[in-house]
C-alpha positions as CSV (number, residue, x, y, z in Angstrom):
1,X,15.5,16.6,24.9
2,X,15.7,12.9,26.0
3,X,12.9,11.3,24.3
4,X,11.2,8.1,26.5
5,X,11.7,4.7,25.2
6,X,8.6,4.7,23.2
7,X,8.7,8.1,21.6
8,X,12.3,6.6,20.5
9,X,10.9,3.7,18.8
10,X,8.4,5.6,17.3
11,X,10.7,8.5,15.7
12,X,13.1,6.0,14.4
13,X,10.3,3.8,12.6
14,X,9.3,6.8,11.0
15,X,12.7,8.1,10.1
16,X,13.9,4.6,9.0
17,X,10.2,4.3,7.0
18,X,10.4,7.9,5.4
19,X,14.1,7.2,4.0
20,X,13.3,3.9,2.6
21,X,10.3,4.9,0.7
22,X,12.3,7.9,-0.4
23,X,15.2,6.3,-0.9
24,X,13.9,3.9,-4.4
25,X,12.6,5.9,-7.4
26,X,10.8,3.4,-10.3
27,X,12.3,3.4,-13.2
28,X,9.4,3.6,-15.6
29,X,5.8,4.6,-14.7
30,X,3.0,2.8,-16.3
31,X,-0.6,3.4,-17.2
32,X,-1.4,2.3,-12.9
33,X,0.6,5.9,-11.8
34,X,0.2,7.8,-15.1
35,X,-3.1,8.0,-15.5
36,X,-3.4,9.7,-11.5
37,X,0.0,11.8,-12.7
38,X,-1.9,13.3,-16.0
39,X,-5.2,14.2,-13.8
40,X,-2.9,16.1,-11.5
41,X,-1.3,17.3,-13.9
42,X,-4.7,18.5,-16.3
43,X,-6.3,19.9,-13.4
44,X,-3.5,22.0,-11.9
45,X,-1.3,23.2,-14.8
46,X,-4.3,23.3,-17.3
47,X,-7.4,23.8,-14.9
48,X,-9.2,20.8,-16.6
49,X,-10.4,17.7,-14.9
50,X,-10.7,15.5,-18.2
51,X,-6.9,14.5,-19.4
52,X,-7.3,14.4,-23.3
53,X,-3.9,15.9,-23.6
54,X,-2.3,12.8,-22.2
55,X,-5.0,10.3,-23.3
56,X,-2.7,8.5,-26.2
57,X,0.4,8.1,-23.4
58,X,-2.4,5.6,-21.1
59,X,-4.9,2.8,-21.3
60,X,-6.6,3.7,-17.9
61,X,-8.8,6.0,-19.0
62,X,-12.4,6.7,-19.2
63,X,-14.7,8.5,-22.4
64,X,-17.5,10.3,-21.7
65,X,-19.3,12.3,-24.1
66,X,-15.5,12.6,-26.6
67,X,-13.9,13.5,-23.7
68,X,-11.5,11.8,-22.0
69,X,-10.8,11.4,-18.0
70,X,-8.8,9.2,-16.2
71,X,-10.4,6.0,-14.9
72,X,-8.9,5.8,-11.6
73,X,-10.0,7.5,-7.3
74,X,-9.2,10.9,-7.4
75,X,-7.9,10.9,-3.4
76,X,-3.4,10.4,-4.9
77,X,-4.0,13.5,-7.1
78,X,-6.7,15.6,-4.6
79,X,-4.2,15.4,-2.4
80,X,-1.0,16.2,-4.1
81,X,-2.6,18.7,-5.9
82,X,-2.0,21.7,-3.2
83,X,1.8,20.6,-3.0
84,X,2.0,20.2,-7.1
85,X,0.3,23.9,-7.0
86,X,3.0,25.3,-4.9
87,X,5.9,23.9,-6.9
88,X,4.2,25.3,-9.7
89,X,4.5,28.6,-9.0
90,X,7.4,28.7,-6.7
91,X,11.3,28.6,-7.6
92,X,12.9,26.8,-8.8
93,X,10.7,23.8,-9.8
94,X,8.5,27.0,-11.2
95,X,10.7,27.0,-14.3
96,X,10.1,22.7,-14.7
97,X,7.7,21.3,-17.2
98,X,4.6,19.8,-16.1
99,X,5.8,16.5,-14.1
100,X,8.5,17.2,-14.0
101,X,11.0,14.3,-12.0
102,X,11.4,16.7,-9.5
103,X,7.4,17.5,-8.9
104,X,6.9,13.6,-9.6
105,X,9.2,12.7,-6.7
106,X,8.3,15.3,-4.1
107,X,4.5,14.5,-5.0
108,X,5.3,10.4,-3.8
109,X,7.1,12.0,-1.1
110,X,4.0,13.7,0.5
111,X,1.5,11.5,-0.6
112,X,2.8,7.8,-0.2
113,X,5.5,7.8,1.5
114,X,4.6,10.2,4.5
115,X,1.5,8.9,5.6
116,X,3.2,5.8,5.0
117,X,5.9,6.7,7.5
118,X,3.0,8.2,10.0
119,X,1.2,4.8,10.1
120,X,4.3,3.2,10.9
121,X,5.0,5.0,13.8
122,X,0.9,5.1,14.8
123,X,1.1,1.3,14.5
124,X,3.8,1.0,17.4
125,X,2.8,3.1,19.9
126,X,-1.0,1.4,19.4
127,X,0.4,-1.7,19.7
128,X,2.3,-0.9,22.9
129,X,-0.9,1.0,23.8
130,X,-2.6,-2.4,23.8
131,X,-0.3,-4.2,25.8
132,X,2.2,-5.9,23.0
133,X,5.5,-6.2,24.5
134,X,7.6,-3.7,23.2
135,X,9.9,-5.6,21.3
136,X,7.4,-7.2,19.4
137,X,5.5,-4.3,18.9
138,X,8.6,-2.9,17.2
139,X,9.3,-6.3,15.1
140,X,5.7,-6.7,13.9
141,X,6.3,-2.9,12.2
142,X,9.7,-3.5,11.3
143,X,7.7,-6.8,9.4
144,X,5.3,-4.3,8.1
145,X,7.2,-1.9,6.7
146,X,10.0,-4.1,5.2
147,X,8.6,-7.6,4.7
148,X,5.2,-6.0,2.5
149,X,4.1,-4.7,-0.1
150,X,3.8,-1.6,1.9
151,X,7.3,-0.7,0.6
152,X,6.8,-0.9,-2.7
153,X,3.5,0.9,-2.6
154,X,5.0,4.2,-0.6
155,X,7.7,4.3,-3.2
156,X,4.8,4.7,-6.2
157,X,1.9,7.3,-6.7
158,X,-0.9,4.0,-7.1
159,X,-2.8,5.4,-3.9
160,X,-2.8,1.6,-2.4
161,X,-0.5,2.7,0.3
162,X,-1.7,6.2,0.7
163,X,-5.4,4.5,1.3
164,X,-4.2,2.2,4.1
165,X,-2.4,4.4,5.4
166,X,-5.4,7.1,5.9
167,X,-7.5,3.9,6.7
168,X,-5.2,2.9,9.4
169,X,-4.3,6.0,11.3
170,X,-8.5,6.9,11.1
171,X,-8.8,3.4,13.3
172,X,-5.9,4.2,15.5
173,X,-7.8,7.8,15.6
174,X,-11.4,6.4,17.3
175,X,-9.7,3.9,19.2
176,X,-8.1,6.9,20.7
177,X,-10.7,9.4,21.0
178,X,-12.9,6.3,22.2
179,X,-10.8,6.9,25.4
180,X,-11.3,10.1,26.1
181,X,-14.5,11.5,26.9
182,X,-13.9,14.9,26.2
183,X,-13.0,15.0,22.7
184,X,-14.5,17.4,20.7
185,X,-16.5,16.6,17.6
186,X,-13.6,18.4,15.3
187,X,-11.2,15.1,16.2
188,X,-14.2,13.2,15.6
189,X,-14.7,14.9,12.4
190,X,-11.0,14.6,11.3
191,X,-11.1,11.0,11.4
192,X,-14.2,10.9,10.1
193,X,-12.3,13.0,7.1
194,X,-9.4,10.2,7.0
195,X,-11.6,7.4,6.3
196,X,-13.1,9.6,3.6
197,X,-10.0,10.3,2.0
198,X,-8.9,6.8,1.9
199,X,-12.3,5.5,0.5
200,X,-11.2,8.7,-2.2
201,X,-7.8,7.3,-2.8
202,X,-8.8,3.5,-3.3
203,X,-12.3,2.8,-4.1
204,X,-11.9,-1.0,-2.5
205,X,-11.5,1.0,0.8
206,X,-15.2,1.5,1.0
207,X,-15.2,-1.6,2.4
208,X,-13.0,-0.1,5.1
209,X,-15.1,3.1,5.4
210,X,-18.0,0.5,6.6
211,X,-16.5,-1.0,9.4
212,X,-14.9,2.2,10.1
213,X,-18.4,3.7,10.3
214,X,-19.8,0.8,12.6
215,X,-16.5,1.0,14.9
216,X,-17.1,4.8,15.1
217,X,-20.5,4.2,16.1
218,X,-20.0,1.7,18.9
219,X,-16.9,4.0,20.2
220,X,-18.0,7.7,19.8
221,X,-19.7,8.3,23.1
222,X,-22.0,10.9,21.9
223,X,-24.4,11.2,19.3
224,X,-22.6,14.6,18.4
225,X,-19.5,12.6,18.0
226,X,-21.1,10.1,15.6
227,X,-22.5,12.8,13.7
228,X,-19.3,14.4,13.4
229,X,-17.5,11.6,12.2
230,X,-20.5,10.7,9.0
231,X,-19.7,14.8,8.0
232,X,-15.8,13.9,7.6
233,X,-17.0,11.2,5.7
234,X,-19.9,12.9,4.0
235,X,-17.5,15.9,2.9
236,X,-15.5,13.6,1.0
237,X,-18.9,11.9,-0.7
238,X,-19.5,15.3,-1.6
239,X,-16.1,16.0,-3.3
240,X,-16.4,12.8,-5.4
241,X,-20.3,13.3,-6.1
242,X,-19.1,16.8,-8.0
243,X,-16.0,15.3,-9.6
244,X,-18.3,13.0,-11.0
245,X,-21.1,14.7,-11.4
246,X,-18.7,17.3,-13.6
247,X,-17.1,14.6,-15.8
248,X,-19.7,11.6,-16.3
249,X,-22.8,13.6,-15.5
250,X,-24.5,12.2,-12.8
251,X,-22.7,11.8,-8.8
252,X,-23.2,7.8,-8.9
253,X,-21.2,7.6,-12.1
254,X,-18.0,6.5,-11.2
255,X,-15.0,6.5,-13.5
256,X,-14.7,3.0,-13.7
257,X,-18.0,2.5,-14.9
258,X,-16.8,4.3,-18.3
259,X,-13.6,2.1,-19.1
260,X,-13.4,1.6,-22.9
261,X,-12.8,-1.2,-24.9
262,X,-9.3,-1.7,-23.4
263,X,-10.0,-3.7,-20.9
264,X,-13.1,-6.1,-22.0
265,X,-16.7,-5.6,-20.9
266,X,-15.8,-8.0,-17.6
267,X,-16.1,-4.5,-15.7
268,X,-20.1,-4.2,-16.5
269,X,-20.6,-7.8,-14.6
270,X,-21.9,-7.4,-11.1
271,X,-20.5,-4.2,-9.3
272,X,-18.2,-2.9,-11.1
273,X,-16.6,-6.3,-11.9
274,X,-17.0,-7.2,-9.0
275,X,-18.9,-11.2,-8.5
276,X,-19.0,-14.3,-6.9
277,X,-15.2,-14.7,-5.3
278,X,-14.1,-17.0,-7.8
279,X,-11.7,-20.4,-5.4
280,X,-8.9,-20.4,-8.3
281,X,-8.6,-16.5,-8.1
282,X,-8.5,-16.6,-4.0
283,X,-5.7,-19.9,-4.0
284,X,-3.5,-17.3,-6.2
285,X,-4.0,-14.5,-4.2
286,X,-3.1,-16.3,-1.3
287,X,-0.3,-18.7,-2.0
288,X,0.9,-18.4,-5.5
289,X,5.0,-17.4,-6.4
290,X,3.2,-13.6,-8.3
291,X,0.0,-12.7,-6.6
292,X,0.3,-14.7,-3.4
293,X,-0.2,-12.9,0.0
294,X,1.7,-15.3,2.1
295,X,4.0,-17.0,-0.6
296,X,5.4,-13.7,-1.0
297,X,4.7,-11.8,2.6
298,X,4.9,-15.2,4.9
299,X,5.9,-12.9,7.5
300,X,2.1,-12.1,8.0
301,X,0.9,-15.7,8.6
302,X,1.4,-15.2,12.5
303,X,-1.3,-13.0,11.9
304,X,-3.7,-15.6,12.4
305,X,-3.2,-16.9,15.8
306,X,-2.8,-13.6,16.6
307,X,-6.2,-12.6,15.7
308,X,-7.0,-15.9,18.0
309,X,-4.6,-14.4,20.7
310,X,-6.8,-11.2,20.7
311,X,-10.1,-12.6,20.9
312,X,-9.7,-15.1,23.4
313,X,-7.1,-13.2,25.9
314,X,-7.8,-9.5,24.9
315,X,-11.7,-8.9,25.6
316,X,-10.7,-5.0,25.8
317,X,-10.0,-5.3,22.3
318,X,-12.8,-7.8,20.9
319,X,-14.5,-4.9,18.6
320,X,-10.7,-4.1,17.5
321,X,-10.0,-7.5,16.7
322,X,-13.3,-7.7,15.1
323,X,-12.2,-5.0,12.5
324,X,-8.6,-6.1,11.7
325,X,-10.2,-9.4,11.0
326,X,-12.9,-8.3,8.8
327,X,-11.0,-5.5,7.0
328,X,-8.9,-7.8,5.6
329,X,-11.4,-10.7,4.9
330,X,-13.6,-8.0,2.9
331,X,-10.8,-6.8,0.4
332,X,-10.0,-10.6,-0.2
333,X,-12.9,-11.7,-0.6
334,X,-13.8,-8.8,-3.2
335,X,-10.6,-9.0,-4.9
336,X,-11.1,-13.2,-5.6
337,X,-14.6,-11.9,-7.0
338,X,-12.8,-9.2,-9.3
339,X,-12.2,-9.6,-13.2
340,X,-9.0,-7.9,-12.7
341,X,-8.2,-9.7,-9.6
342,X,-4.3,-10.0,-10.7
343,X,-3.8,-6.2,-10.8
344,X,-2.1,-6.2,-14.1
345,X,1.2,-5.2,-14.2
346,X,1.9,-5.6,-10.6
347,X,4.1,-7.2,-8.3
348,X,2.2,-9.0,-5.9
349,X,-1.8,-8.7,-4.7
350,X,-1.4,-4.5,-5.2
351,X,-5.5,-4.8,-4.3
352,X,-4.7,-6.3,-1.0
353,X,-2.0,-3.3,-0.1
354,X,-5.2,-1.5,1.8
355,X,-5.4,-4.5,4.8
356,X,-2.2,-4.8,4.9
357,X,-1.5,-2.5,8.4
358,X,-4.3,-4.2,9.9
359,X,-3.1,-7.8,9.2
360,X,0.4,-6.5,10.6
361,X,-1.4,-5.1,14.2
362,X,-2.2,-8.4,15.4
363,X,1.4,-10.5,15.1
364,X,2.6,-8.3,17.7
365,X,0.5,-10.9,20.4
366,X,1.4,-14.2,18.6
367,X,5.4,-13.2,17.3
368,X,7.0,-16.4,17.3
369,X,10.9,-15.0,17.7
370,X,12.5,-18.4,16.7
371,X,10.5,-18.3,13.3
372,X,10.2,-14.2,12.8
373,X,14.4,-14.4,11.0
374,X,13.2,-16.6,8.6
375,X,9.9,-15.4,8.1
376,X,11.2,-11.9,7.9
377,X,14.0,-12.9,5.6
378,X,11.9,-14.5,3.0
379,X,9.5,-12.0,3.0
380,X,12.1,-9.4,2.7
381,X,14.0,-10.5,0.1
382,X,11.5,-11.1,-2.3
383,X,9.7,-7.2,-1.8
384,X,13.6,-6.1,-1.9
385,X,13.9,-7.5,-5.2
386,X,11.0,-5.8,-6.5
387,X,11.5,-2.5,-4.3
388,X,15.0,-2.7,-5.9
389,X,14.7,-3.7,-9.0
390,X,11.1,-3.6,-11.1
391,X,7.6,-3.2,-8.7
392,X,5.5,-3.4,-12.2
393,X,5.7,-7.4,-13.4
394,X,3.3,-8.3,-16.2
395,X,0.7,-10.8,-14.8
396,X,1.6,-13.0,-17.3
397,X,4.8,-14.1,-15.6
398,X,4.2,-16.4,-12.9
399,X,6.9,-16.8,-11.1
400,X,8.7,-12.8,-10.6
401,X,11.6,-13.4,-8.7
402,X,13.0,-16.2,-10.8
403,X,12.1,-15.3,-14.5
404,X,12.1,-11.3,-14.4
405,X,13.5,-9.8,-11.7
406,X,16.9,-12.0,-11.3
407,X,17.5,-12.0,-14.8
408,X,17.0,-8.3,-15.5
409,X,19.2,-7.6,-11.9
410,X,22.3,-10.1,-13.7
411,X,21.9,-7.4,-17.0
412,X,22.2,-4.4,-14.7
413,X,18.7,-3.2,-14.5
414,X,17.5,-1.3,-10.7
415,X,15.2,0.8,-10.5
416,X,16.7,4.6,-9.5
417,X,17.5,5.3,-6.3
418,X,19.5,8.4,-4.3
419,X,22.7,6.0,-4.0
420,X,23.0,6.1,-8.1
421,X,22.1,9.6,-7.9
422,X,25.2,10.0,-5.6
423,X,27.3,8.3,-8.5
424,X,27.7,4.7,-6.7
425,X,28.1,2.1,-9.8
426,X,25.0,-0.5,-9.9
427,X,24.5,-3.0,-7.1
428,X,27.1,-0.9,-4.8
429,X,23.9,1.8,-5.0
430,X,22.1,0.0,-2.5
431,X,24.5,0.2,0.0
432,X,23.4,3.5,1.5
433,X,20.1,2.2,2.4
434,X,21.4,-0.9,4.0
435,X,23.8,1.6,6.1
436,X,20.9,3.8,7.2
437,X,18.3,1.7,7.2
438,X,20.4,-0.9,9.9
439,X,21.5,1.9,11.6
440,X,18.0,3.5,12.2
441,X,16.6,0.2,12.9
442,X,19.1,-0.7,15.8
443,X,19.5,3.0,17.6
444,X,15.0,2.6,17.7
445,X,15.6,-0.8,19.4
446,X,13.3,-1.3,22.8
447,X,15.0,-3.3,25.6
448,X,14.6,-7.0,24.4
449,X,12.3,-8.5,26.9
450,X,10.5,-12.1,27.0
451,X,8.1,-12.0,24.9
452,X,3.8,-12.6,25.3
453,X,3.7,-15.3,22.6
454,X,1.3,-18.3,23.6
455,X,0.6,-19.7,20.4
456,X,-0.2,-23.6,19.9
457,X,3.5,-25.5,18.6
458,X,1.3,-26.3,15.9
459,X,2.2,-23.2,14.2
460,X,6.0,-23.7,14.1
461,X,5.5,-26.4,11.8
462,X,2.9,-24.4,9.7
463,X,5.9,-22.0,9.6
464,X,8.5,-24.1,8.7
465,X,5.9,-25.9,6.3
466,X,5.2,-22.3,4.7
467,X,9.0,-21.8,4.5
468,X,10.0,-24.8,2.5
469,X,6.9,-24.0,0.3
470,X,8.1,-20.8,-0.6
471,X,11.5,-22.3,-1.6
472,X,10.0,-25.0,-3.7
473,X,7.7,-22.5,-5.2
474,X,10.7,-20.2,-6.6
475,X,12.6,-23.4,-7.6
476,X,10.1,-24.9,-9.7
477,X,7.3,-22.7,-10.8
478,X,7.5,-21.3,-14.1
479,X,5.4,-19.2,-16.7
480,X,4.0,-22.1,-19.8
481,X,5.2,-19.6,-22.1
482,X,9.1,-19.2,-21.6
483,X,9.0,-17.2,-25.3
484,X,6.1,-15.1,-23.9
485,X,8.2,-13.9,-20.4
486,X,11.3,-13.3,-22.6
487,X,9.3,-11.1,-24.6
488,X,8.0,-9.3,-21.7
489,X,11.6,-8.9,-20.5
490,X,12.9,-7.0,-23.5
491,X,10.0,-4.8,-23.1
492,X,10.9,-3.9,-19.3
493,X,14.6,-3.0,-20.9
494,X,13.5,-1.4,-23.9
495,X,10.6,1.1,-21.9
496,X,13.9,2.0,-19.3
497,X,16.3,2.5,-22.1
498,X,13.6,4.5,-23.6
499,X,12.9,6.6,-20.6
500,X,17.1,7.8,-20.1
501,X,17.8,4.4,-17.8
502,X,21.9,4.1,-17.4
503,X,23.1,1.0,-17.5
C-alpha cells in the first residue's frame, strides 16, 4: 500500500527517530539513570519499593524512617516496569541477572526512545495540520530530533524525554479531539492520562500538567469531556499519593523532600529548591558553551518569531501559541530559580528537555532556509558529540565540547553503539547511523515548495550574530581550573574502563 505524502513523512521521522535513539548506548550510567534503574529493579525482581539493596551504588536517594528509596518521579520505572516484568519471566532474558544490558536496553527502548519516536512523527503531521508548509514542517522535526537535547535524552532512562514526549502528544491529543465533537470521554480521558504520566515521569512537568489542564478546559466541548480529562490526571495523583504515602508516610511527601546530606540543605529553600529565578543562573541556561539552550541548540532561536508569526497571522491558533509559549517560559523560569539549576552531571540544560517539542512546533512558520544549514549544523554537531561520545559532563567543566568531549574522542572513548557491536573499529562505528539515518531522512522528503517564512531581516543578522557567538564561545571559554577538568577526565576513563569499555 502506497502511503500519501504525509503519512510518508511521518513513518520515516519515526523510523529515522526510533533507530537513532536506538542506535547509541551510554557507556556508563550514573546516579541520574541508576537510581530509576534500582527502583525498577527493587520493585519488580524483589517486590519492594524502597532500594536499600542498591543504596551504596547511588547518591540520589532518599531515607525515610532507615530505609532507603530512590529520590527521583516514579513515571521511567512505572512504566518500564510491565515490559521489565515480562522479560523477567520470559526466555531467554529470564535466565539474566537483574538489569541486565539486555533488560537495560530494551527498557530505554520502550520508554524513551519510542514515545520519543511517536512525538516525532505527532509533531509533523500537527504541524502540517496547522498549515506549515510541508517542507518546513519536516525540517523543524528533523531540527528537533537531531539538533536537541531530545537525542540524547531518548538514548538514556532520565525520564526528561519520556516526559515531553507524553506532554507533547497529550497537547497534540486535545488539539485534536477539540475538533471533533463526537469524541468520547475515554479519548478525553486518555489524554488526560498522558499529561498525568508525564507530570509522573518529571516532576517539573507539573508545570505542563497546568496549562494542559486550562487548554483542556477551553477545548473540551463538554463538561463530561473536562471531567474526563481531570480523572486521567487524577488517576495518576492517585498512583503517586500511594507511592508516597507507602514510602514517606503521608501522599504530599514527595521523594525529593527526603534527600540526605548529599546534596546540601539548598533543597528545603522555597519549593523544593525551588526560588526567586536567580539572572546569572537564567544567562547560563540560555547562552553559556555547558548549560546554554541556544549556544548549544541555536537551531531553536527561530522559535521566537515564530511564536510572533503565530500570534499575529494564526488567530486559529492563539490559545496553542499561548501554550508553546508559556510551557517553555515556565520550566525556565523554574529552572533559573532552582539550587540545582545546572543538572549536575549533564550535558546541557537536561531540566529544559521537557519544553523542548514545544519550542520546536513554532519554527515551522518562521524557518529561515538560508540560515537553517548553519543553524542545523551547529546545533548538530555539538549534541552529536555528546550523543556520540559522553551525554554525562560534570558541571564543573564549562566548556564540553572543547575540554572533555574532543579530548576523550582523540583517546578513543564513544559511548557504545550497534555499529561496535557489529565489530566496526572506533570512529568507523558511526558510519551505520550516518548511512541510515541520511537515507531515512531523504526517502521521508516532502516536495520542496517555497516556503511561508515572513520574518523581519532583522533576524538573519541575529542568526549570523548567534553563529559567530557560538564559535567564539568554543574557541575561547575555558573551565578556571584546567587541573580540576583533567581530573574529571581520568574519572570519565577510569568509570568506562571499570565498566568493560574497549578501547
Amino acid at each position: 500500500m502506497k502511503l500519501p505524502p504525509c503519512g510518508r513523512g511521518a513513518a520515516a521521522i519515526f523510523l529515522l527517530l526510533l533507530f537513532s535513539a536506538a542506535y547509541f548506548i551510554p557507556e556508563v550510567e550514573y546516579d541520574n539513570t541508576l537510581s530509576r534503574y534500582f527502583l525498577l529493579s527493587s520493585a519488580v525482581d524483589f517486590g519492594r519499593l524502597d532500594i536499600g539493596r542498591y543504596a551504596p551504588d547511588t547518591a540520589d536517594k532518599s531515607v525515610w524512617r532507615g530505609r532507603t528509596y530512590s529520590n527521583k518521579a516514579i513515571g521511567a520505572p512505572l512504566l518500564a516496569a510491565p515490559l521489565y516484568l515480562a522479560l523477567r519471566k520470559l526466555p531467554p532474558a529470564r535466565r539474566d541477572p537483574p538489569l541486565s544490558f539486555r533488560a537495560c536496553y530494551l527498557v530505554r527502548l520502550w520508554t524513551s526512545a519510542l514515545p520519543y519516536a511517536s512525538a516525532g512523527a505527532v509533531l509533523y503531521l500537527l504541524l502540517l495540520a496547522w498549515g506549515a508548509a510541508a517542507a518546513d514542517a519536516y525540517l523543524a522535526v528533523l531540527a528537533y530530533a537531531l539538533g536537541t537535547l531530545a537525542w540524547t535524552h531518548a538514548a538514556q532512562f532520565s525520564g526528561h524525554q519520556t516526559a515531553a514526549s507524553l506532554a507533547f502528544l497529550s497537547f497534540a491529543a486535545l488539539w485534536r479531539l477539540g475538533k471533533t465533537a463526537a469524541s468520547g470521554a475515554g479519548l478525553w480521558a486518555g489524554a488526560g492520562l498522558l499529561a498525568g504520566l508525564a507530570g509522573l515521569t518529571d516532576y517539573l512537568c507539573g508545570w505542563a500538567l497546568v496549562l494542559l489542564a486550562a487548554y483542556a478546559w477551553r477545548r473540551a466541548p463538554t463538561r463530561g469531556a473536562r471531567l474526563a480529562f481531570l480523572a486521567g490526571l487524577g488517576a495518576c495523583g492517585a498512583v503517586l499519593a500511594a507511592y508516597d504515602t507507602a514510602c514517606f508516610g503521608a501522599p504530599w511527601r514527595l521523594s525529593y523532600a527526603q534527600m540526605g546530606s548529599a546534596f546540601g540543605g539548598e533543597w528545603r529553600q522555597g519549593w523544593f529548591g525551588i526560588r526567586r529565578p536567580d539572572l546569572g543562573h537564567l544567562a547560563s541556561l540560555l547562552f553559556s558553551p555547558s548549560r546554554g539552550l541556544f549556544f548549544i541548540m541555536p537551531v531553536l532561536l527561530p522559535a521566537i518569531p515564530g511564536l510572533v508569526v503565530m500570534f499575529r497571522e494564526k488567530r486559529e491558533l492563539r490559545d496553542e501559541a499561548w501554550l508553546l509559549a508559556l510551557l517553555p517560559a515556565g520550566l525556565l523560569l523554574a529552572n533559573a530559580g532552582f539550587y540545582g539549576w545546572h543538572g549536575g552531571w549533564s550535558f546541557g540544560p537536561r531540566y529544559l528537555v521537557g519544553a523542548l517539542p514545544f519550542l520546536a512546533a513554532p519554527l515551522a512558520f518562521a524557518l529561515d532556509r538560508r540560515w537553517f544549514a548553519p543553524l542545523f549544523a551547529i546545533s548538530f554537531a555539538q549534541v552529536f558529540a555528546a550523543q556520540a561520545v559522553m551525554p554525562y559532563v560534570p558541571s564543573g567543566i564549562a566548556n564540553p565540547i572543547v575540554e572533555s568531549l574532543l579530548p576523550l574522542w582523540r583517546q578513543g572513548y564513544l559511548a557504545g553503539n550497534l555499529g561496535a557491536h557489529r565489530l566496526l573499529p572506533g570512529t568507523w562505528s558511526l558510519a551505520p547511523w550516518f548511512l541510515v539515518a541520511a537515507g531515512a531522512a531523504w526517502l521521508g522528503r516532502p516536495r520542496l515548495a517555497p516556503g511561508n517564512c515572513r520574518t523581519p531581516r532583522i533576524w538573519s543578522w541575529i542568526y549570523a550574530a548567534a553563529c559567530l557567538a557560538v564559535l567564539a564561545g568554543l574557541a575561547w571559554v575555558r573551565s578556571p581550573d584546567a587541573k580540576a577538568v583533567a581530573r574529571y577526565n581520568a574519572r570519565l576513563w577510569a568509570d568506562a574502563r571499570e565498566n568493560g569499555f574497549k578501547n
